[in-house]
N, C-alpha and C positions, 0 to 999 in steps of 0.2 A: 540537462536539456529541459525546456521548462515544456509541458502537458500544453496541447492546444485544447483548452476549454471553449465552449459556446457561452453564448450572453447568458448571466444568470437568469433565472435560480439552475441550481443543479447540488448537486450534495461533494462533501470530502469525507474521508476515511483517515484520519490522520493517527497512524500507527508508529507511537518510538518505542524505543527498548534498547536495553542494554543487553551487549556479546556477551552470553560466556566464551571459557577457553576452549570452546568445542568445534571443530572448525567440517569434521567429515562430512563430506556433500552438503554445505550449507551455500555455498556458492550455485554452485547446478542448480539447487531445489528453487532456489531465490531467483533464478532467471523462470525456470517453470513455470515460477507462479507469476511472475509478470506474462507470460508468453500466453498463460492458461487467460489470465483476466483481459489481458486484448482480446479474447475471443469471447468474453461474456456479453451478452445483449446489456444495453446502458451502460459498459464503461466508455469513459471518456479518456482517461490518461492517465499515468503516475509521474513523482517526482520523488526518486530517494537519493537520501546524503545518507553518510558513516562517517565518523571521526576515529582518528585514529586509537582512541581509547575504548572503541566499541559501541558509544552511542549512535544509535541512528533514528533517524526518521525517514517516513515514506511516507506520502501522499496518495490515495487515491481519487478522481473523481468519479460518480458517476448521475446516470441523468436521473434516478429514482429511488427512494429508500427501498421498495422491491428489489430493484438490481442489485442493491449492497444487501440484501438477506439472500435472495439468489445465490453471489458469491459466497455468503457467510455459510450457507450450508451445499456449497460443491464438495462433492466428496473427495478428489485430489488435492483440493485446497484444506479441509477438516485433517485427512492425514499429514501433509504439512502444518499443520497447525498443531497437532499435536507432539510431531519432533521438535518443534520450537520450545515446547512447553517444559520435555523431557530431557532436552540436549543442549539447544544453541541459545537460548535465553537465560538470564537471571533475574529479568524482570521487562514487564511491556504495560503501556497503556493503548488502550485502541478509544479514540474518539471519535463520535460523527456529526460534521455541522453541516448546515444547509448555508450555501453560499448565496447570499443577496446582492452582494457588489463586488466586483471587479475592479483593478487598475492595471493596465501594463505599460511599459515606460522601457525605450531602449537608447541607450546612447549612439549618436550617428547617423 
């Protein structure tokens, strides 16, 4: 499902990473935290893929580099972040760009 964004500017949080073979409560925790950041002031939306080999990316948007420090230091999210670090990852990048253009394009 693609994130309803507003007209730029507005920021992304583009986090991939590769599985490890660790799978206990990585499902639950990974809905939590989408469920927790719907509820942060200035998100906009996510959009995550996973391949069957464990890579994935997720997208977040939100309306302010505040709002993504906000999130970056909520404490439910910081302890998931740290099982990430200790169990369910073997490797991530976290990048943040400021979004200046837009295009959406639907067939039909």
């Amino acid at each position: 499902m693609f994130a309803q964004t507003p007209k730029p500017p507005y920021w992304a949080v583009i986090f991939t990473n590769q599985r490890s073979d660790v799978d206990a409560d990585y499902a639950r925790v990974a809905d939590q935290m989408v469920e927790l950041a719907a509820c942060q002031p200035g998100f906009l939306g996510v959009e995550s893929v996973r391949g069957a080999d464990g890579f994935g990316i997720t997208v977040s948007y939100w309306a302010s580099e505040e709002a993504i420090a906000a999130w970056k230091a909520e404490g439910r999210h910081r302890l998931a972040q740290a099982e990430g670090y200790a169990r369910w990852y073997t490797a991530l990048f976290t990048r943040v760009a400021r979004v200046e253009r837009d295009h959406a394009w639907t067939h039909g």
